[in-house]
N, C-alpha and C positions, 0 to 999 in steps of 0.2 A: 421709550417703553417697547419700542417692536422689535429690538436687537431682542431685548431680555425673552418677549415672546417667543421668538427661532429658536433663541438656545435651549426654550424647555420644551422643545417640540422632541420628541418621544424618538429616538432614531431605532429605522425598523431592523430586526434581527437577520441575520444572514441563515437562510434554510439548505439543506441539506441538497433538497432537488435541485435548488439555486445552482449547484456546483456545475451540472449537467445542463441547466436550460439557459441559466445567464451566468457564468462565471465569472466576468469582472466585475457586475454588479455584485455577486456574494463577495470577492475578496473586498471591493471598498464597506461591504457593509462590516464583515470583518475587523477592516482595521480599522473602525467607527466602535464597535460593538461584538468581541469578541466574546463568543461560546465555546464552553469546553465540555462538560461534563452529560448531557444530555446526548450531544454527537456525540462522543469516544464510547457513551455505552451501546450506542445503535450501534456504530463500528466493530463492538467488541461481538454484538449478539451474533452480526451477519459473518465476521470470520469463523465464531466457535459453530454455527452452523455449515459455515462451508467446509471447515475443519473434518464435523463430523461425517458429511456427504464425501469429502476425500478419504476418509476411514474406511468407509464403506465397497471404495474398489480396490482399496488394498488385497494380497493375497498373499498364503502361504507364503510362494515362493518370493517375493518381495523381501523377506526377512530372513528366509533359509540362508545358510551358512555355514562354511564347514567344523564352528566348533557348537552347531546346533545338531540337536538328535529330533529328532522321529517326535518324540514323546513332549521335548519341552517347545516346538513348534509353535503350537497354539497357542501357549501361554505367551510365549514372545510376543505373536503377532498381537492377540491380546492389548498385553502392555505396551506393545506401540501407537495402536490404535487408539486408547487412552490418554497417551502421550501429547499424540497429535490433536486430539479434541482439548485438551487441557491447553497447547499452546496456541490455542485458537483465544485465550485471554489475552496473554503476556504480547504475542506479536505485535497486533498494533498500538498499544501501551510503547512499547519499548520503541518501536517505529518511528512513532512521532516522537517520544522523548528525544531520542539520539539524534534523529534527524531538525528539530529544533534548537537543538544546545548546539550543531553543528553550524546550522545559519545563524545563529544569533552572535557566532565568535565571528564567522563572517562580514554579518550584516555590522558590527561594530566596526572593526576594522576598515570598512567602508565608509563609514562615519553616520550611519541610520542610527536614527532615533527607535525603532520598532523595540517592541517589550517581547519579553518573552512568551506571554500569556498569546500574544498577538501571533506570534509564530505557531507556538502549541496550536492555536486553535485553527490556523491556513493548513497545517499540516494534517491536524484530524479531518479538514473535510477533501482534504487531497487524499486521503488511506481510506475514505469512504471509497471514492470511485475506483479504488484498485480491490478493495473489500466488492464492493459488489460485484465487478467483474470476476472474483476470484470462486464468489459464491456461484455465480454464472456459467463458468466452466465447471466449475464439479455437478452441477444440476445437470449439463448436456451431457458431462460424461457420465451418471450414474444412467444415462435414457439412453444412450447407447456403446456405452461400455469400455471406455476407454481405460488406459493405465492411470493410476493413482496423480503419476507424474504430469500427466498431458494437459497444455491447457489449449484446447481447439482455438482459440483467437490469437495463440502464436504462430511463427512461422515455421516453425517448430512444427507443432500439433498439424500445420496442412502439409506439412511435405512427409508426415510419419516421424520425426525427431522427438522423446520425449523431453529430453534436457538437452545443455548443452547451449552456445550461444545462440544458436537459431531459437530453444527454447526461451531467450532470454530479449528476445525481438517479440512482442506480444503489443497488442494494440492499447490495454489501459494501462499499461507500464508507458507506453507511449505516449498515451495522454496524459497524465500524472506528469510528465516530463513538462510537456507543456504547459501544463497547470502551476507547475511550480515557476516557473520562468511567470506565468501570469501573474501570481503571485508573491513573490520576490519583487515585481516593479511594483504590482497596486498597495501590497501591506507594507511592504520595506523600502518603499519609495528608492529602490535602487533602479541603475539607470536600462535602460532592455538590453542591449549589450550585454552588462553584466549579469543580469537576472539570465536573460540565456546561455549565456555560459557558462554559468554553476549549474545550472541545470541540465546541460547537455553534459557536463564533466561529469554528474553524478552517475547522469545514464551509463556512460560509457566506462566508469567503474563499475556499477553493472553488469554489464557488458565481459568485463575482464575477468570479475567474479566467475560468472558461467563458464568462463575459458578452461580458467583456471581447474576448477570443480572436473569438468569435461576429461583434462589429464588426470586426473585420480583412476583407477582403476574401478571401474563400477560407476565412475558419476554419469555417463554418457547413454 
């Protein structure tokens, strides 16, 4: 009878703050007990607000351009700044999706047992902590005024860079990296070796992205 006991013993939920105070306990509770839908909307609210705080330092000249006149200005900036509050839904939606179906081709080929739902939901509370860092830096920058672009917890934002790779060196981009490496071994029972270095490749695609971007003309 006492096996049968344990196993209906109630396995407790993985919390969001969890992510930040004990994070290997939230990913094993995770892969015990995974949540999707309750997180992904907190996630969603703290991006579309951080969203709308980086709307807010946008300017004119942010959007000027030379097949822009005088007059349709405003409406541009406008409709961007709409834009950008509108894809404060779809990012981390689409974040975790892509970023799930992309470990999960992974984590198979590895020969993990992990489910989808289980990655979905290590991923949603991984895009928490880069969601609130993100809301973090447009809060400081609307207090003391920085560009749209800047986010003060990169290395970027302290040397004056607004984009660019240096922009792409940022402290909860950082930690997210490591989160993912954390969990990749505790959900996906992959080995730490390998959990970290998917993790550090992702980064450093990342990384290349910014480069990349940096050689555009205007991205820098």
């Amino acid at each position: 009878m006492e096996p049968q006991v344990e196993a209906n013993v109630k396995q407790p939920a993985p919390s969001l703050i969890g992510i930040f105070t004990s994070p290997i306990e939230t990913f094993e509770r995770i892969r015990k007990k995974p949540k999707i839908w309750v997180p992904l909307l907190i996630v969603t609210i703290i991006e579309v607000v951080a969203m709308w705080l980086m709307s807010r330092l946008m300017k004119p000249s942010d959007v000027a351009g030379p097949g822009i006149s005088e007059q349709d200005l405003d409406m541009v900036l406008a409709f961007t700044k709409y834009t950008m509050i509108g894809s404060g839904v779809l990012i981390p939606i689409l974040t975790v999706l892509i970023s799930s179906a992309i470990y999960l081709a992974i984590t198979k080929i590895a020969g993990s047992p992990v489910t989808f739902r289980q990655l979905f939901s290590m991923n949603t509370y991984i895009v928490f902590v880069t969601s609130v860092g993100h809301l973090l830096n447009m809060i400081i920058g609307n207090l003391i005024g920085t560009s749209y672009e800047t986010h003060v917890t990169s290395l970027g934002g302290l040397l004056g860079k607004d984009t660019g790779v240096l922009g792409a060196i940022e402290v909860f981009t950082i930690w997210s990296t490591i989160l993912t490496a954390i969990g990749l071994h505790k959900v996906a029972g992959l080995s730490k070796w390998l959990s970290w270095t998917i993790a550090i490749i992702f980064f450093l695609i990342g990384i290349l992205m910014a480069l990349l971007g940096s050689m555009i003309p205007g991205g820098a």
